[in-house]
Backbone bond lengths (Angstrom), bond angles and torsions (degrees), N, CA, C in turn:
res aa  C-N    CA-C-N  psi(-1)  N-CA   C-N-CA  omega(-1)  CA-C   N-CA-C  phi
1 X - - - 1.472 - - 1.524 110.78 -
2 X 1.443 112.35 132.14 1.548 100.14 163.89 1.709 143.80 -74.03
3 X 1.105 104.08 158.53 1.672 88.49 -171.11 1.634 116.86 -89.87
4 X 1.277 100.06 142.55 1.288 117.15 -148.77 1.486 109.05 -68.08
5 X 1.162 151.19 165.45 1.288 157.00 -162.24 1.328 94.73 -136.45
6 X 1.920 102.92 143.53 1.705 111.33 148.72 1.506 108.23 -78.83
7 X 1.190 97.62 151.36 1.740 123.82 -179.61 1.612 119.72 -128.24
8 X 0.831 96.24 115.82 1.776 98.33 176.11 1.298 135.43 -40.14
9 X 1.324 138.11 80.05 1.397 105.38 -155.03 1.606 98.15 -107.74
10 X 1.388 135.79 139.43 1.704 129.49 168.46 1.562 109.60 -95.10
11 X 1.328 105.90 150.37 0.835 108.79 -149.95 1.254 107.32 -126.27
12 X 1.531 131.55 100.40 1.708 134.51 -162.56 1.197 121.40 -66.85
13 X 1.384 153.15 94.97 1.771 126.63 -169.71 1.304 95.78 -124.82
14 X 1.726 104.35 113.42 1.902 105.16 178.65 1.434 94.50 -79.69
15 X 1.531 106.51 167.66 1.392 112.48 165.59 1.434 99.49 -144.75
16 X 1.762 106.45 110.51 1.790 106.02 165.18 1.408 121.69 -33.96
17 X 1.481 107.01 172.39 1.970 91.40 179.07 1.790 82.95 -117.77
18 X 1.398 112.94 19.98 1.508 103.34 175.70 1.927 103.38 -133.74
19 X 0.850 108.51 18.55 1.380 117.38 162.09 1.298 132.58 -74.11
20 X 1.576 99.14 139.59 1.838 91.79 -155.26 2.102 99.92 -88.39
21 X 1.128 123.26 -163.84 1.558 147.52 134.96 2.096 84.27 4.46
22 X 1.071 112.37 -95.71 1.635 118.50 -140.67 1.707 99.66 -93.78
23 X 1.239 113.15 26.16 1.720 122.73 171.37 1.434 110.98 55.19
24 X 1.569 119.39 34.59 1.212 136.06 110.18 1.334 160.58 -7.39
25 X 1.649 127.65 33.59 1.389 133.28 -140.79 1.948 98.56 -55.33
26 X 1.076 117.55 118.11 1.357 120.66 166.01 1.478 134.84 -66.30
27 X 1.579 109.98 109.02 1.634 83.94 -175.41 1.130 150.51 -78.04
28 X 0.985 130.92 153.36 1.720 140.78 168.18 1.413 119.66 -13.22
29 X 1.572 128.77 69.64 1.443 123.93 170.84 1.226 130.24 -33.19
30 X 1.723 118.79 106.70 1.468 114.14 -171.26 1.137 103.70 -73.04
31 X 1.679 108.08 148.95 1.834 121.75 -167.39 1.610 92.84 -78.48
32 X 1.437 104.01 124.65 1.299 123.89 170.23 1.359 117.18 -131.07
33 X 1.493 125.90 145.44 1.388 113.61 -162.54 1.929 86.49 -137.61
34 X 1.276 105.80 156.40 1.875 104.33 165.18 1.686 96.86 -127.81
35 X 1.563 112.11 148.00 1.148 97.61 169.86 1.394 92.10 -152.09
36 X 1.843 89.23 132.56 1.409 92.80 170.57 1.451 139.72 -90.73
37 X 1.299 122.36 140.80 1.474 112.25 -156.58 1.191 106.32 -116.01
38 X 1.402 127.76 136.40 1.446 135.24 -172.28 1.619 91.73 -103.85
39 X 1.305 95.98 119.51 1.889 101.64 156.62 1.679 114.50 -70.22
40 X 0.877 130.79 73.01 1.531 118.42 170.73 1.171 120.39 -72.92
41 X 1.401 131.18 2.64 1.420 119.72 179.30 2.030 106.63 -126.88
42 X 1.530 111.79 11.92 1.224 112.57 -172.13 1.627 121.15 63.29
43 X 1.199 117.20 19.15 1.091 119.07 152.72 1.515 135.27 -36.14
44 X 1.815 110.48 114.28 1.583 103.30 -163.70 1.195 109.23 -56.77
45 X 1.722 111.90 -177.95 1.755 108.87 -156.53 1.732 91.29 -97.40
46 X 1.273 116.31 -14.60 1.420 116.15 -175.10 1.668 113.54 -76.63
47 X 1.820 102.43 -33.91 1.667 110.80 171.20 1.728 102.07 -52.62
48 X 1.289 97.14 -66.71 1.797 118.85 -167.73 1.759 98.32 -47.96
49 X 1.041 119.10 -56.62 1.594 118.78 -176.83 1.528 115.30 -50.17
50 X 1.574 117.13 -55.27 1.521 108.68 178.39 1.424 120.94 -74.31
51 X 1.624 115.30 -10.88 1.265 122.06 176.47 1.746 90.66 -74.50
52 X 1.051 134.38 -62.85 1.491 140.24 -163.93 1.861 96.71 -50.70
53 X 1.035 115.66 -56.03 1.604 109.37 174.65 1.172 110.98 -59.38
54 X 1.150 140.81 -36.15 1.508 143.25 -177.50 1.537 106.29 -52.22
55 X 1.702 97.22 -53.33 1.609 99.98 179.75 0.976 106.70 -72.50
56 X 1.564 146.69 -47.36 1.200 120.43 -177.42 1.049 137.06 -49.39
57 X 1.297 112.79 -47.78 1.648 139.04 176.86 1.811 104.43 -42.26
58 X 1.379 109.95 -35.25 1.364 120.94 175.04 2.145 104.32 -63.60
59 X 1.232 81.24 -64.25 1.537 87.83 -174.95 1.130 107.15 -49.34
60 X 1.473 131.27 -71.54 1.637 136.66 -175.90 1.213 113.34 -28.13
61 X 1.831 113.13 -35.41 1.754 101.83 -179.70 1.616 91.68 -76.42
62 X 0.958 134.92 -37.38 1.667 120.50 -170.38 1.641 98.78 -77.46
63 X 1.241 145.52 31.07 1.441 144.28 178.65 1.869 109.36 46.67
64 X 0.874 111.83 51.04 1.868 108.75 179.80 1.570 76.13 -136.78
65 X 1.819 101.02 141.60 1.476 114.69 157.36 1.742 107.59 -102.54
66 X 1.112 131.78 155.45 1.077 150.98 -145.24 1.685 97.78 -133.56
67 X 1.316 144.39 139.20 1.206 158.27 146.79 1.590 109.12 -132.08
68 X 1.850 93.41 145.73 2.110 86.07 -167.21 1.481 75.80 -129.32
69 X 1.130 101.74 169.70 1.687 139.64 -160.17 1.566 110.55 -129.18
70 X 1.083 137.90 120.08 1.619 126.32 -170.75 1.627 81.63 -93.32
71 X 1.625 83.14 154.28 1.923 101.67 164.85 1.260 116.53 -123.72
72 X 1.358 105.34 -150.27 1.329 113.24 -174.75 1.401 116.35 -71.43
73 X 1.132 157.26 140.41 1.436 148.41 158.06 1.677 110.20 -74.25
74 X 1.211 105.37 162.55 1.429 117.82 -160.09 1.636 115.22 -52.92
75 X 1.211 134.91 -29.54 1.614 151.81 179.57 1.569 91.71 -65.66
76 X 1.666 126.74 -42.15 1.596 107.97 -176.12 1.384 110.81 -125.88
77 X 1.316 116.09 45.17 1.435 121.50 166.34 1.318 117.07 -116.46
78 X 1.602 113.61 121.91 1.679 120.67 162.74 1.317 94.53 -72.96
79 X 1.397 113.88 130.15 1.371 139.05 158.01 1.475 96.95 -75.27
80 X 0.645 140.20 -60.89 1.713 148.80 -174.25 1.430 122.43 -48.49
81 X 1.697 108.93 -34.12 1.232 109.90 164.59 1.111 146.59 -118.55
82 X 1.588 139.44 121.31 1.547 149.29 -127.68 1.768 93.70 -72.44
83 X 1.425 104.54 128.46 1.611 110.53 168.47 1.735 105.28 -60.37
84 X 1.281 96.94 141.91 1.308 111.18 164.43 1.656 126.60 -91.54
85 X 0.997 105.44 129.34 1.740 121.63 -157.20 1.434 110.16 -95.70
86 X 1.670 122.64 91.34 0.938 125.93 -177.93 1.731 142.48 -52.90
87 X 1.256 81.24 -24.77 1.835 104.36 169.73 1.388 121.08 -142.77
88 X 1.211 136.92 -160.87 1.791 134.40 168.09 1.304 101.52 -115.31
89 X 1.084 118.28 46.21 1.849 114.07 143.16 1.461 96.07 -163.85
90 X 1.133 137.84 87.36 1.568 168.57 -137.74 1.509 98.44 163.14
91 X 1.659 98.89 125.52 1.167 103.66 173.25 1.919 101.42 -144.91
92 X 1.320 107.98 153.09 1.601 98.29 -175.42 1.859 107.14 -127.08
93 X 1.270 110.66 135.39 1.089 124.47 -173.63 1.508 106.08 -121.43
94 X 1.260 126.89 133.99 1.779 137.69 -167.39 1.853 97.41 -123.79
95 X 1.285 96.77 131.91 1.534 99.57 172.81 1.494 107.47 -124.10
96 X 1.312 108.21 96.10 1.213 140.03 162.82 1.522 152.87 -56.12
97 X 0.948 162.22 -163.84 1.490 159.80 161.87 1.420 91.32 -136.50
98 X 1.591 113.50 151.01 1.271 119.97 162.07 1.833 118.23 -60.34
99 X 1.617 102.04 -43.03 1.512 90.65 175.66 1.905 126.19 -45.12
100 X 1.890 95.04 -35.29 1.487 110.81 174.29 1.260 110.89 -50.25
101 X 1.585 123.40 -34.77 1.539 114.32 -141.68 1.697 95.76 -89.31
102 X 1.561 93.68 -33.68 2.077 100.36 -171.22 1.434 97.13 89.66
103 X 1.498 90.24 -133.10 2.051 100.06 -172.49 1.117 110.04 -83.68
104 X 1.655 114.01 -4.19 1.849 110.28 -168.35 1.627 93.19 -74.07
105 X 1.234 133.46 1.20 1.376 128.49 173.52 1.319 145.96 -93.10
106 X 1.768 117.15 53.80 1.295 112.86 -144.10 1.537 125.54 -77.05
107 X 0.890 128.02 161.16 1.633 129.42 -178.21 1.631 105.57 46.61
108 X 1.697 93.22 157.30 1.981 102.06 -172.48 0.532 102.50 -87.62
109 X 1.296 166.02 -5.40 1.735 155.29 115.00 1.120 110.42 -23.44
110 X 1.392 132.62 -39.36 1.558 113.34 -174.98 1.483 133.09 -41.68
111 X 0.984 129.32 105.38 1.595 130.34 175.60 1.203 112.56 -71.39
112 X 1.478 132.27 -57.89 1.559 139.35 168.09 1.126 117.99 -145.37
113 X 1.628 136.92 -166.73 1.219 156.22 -160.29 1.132 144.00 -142.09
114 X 1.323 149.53 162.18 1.629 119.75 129.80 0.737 146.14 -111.12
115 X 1.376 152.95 154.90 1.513 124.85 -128.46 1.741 80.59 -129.65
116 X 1.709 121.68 -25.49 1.352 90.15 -174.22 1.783 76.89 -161.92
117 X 1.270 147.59 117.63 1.486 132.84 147.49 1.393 106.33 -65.11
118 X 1.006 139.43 -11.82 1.505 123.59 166.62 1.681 133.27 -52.04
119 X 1.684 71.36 -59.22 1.726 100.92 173.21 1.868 110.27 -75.88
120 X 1.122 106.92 -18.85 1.742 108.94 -168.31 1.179 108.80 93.18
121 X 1.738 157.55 -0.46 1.360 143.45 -126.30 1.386 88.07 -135.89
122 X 1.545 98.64 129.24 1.552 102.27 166.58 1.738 111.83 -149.39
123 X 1.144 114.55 167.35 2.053 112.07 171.53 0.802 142.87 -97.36
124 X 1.321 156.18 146.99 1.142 123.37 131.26 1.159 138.18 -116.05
125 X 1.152 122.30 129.70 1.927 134.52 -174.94 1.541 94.47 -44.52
126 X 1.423 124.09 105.46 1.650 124.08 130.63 1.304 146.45 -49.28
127 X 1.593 100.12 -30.13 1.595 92.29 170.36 1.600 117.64 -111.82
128 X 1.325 105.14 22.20 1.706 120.81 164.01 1.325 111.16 -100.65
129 X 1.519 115.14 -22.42 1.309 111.17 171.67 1.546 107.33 -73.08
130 X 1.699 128.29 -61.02 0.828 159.42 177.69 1.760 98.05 -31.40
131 X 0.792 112.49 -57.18 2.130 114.79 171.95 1.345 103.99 -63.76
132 X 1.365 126.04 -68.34 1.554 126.27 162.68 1.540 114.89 -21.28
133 X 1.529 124.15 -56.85 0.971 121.55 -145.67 2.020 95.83 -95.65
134 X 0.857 102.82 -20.21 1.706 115.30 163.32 1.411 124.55 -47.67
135 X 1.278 102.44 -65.34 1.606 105.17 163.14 1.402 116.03 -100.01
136 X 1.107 114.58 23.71 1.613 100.77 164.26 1.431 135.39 -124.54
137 X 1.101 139.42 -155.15 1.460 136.60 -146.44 1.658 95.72 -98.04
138 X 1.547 124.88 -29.13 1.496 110.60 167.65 1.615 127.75 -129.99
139 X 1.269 136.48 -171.40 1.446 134.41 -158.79 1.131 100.74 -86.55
140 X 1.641 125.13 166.26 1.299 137.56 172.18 1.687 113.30 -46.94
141 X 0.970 105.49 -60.55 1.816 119.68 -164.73 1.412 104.24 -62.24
142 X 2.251 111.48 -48.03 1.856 78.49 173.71 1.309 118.51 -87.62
143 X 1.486 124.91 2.18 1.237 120.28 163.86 1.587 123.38 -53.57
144 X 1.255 114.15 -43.92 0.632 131.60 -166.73 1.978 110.80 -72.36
145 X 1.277 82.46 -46.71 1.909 101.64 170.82 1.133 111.90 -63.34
146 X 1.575 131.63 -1.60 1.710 128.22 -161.43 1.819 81.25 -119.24
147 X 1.183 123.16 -65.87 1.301 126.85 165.74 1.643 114.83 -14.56
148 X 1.520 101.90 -67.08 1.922 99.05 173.69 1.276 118.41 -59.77
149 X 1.578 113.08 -46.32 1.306 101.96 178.91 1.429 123.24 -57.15
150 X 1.482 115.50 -30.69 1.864 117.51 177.73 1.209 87.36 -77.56
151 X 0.907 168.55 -104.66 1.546 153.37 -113.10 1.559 107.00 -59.35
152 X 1.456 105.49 -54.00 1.322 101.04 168.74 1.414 141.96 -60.62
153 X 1.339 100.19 -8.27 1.854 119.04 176.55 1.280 94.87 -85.06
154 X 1.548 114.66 -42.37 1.960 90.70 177.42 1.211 124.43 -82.14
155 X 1.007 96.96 -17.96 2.074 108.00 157.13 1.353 112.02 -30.65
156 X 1.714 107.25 -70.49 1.459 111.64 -171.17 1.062 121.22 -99.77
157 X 1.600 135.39 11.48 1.069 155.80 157.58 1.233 125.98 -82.48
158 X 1.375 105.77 -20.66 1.782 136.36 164.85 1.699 100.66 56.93
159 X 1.091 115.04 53.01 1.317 126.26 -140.93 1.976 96.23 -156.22
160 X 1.251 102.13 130.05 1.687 112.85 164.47 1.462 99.32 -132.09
161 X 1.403 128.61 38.47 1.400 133.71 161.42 1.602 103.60 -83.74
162 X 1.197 118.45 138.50 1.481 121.97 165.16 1.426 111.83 -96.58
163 X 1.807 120.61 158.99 1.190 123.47 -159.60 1.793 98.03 -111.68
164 X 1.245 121.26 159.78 1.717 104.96 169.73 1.362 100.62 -96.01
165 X 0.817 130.46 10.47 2.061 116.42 158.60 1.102 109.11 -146.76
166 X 1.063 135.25 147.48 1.464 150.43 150.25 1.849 119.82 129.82
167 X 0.915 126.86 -155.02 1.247 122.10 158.95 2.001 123.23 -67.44
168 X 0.647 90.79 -11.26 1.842 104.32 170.70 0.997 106.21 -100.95
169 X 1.623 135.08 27.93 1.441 129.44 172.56 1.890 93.90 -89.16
170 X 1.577 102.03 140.67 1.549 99.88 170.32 1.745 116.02 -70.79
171 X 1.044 116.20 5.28 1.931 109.01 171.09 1.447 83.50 -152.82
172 X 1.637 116.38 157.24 1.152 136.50 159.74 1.502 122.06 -114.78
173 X 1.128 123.00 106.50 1.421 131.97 177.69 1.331 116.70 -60.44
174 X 1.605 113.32 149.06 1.460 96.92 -173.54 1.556 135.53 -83.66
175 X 1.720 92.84 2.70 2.029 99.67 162.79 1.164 94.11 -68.13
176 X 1.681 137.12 -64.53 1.426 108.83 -157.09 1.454 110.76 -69.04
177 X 0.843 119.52 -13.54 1.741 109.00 168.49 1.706 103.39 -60.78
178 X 1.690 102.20 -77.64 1.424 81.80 173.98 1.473 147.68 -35.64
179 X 1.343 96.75 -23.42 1.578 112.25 -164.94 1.603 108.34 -94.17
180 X 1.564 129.84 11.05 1.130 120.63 -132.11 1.476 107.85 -92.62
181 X 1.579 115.04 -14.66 1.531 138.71 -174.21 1.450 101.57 -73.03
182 X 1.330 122.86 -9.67 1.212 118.74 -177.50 1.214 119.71 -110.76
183 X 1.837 122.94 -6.99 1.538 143.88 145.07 0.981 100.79 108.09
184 X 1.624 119.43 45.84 1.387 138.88 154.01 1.600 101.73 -32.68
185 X 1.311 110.57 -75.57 1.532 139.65 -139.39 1.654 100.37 -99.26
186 X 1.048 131.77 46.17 1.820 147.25 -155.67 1.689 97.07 -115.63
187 X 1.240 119.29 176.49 1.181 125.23 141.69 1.647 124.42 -63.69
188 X 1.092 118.27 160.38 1.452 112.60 157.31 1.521 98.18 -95.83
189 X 1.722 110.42 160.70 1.187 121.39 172.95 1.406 130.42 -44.38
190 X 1.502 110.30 -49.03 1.212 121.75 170.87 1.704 109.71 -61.80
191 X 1.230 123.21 -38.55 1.728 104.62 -178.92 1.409 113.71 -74.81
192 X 1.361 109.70 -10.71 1.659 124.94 -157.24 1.740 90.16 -72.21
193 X 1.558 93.43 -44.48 1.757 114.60 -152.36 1.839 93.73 -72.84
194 X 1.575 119.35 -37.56 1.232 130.83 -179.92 1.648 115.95 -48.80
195 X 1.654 90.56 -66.86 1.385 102.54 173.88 1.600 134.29 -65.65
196 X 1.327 117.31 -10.60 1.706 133.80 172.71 1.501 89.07 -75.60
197 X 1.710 114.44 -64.06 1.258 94.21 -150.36 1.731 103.16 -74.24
198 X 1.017 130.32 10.49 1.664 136.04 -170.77 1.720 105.91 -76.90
199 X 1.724 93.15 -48.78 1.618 102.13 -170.01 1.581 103.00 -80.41
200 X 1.441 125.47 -16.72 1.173 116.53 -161.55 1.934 92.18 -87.25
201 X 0.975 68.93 -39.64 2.175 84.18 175.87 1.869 94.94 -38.75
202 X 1.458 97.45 -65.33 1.533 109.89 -167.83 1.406 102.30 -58.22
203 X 0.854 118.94 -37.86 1.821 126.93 -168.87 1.668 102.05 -67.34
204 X 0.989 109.14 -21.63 2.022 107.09 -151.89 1.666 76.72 -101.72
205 X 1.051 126.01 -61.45 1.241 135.03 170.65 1.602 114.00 -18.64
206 X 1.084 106.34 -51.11 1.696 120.31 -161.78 1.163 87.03 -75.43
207 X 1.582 115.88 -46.04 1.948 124.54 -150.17 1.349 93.36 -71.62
208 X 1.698 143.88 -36.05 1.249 134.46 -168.12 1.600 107.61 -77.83
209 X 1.095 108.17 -48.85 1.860 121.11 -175.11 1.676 90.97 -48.50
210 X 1.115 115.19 -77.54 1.562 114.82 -170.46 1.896 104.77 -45.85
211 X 0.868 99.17 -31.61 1.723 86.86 -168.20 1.966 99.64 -78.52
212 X 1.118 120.99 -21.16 1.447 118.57 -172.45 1.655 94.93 -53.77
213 X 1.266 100.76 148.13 1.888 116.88 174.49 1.425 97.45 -75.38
């Protein structure tokens, strides 16, 4: 037999730039948001439920899942005082009457608001939707469901800029209402892309605090 020779061998070792401790690439946290919703006007749970799918259905085309939180109903809610935000992707939405809102309610078009992008908290007027949705091209509940979802886009958009198409338009005309099955009233890509990377921001955020000793 012949005698054996050393041989060179090199030796490749990738390293993810998202790999944990044991060279582990970690995956990609899907953007998930919870928001809790205060009934302030006693709205039945069957109104509140198809409005809540409405918004989601909005979100899902922009890739964010949505989970809601019931609150207080109107008999045990301070209007006056700012919800407290249990984590950094908690967001709180109040469904209101204009008489509730006072002056925070500008112009008769207003549908809702925000009461703070700092805090995350914003409204929406029920019985401004509710006149809107009377004479116009669709029903109370998804009106009402297109309403949460825009409030909530400036939530995570941290943003009270309006968009000229989509559901972030500041007025909605009544073709895109009519038209809305066809994803008139959606995000655009670019806010879609804004708001993923916002919650994932918030998410990584949360993931370091918890890991501190």
């Amino acid at each position: 037999m012949g005698e054996f020779r050393a041989v060179p061998v090199l030796l490749l070792v990738g390293f993810h730039p998202a790999a944990d401790a044991c060279g582990i690439p970690e995956a990609i946290p899907e953007p998930q948001i919870t928001v809790n919703l205060y009934n302030g006007i006693n709205l039945s749970s069957g109104d509140l439920q198809r409005a809540e799918r409405e918004a989601e259905r909005i979100f899902l085309y922009a890739g964010i899942q949505v989970g809601w939180i019931p609150g207080m109903l109107a008999a045990g809610l301070d209007r006056n005082k700012p919800m407290v935000q249990s984590n950094a992707v908690v967001l709180q939405l109040r469904i209101w009457t204009r008489r509730m809102a006072g002056k925070r309610a500008t112009g008769s078009e207003t549908l809702g608001f925000c009461l703070s992008l700092d805090n995350g908290d914003a409204v929406v007027l029920a019985d401004a939707i509710q006149k809107r949705a009377v004479f116009g091209a669709t029903n109370f509940t998804d009106l009402l469901g297109l309403a949460m979802a825009h409030e909530v886009g400036h939530l995570l958009l941290r943003s009270m800029s309006h968009s000229v198409a989509g559901i972030m338009q500041a007025r909605w005309t009544e073709k895109c209402l009519r038209e809305d099955e066809r994803g008139f009233l959606r995000f655009t890509p670019g806010e879609a892309a804004l708001m993923r990377n916002e919650i994932r921001h918030r998410m990584g955020l949360k993931r370091q605090v918890a890991s501190l000793p």
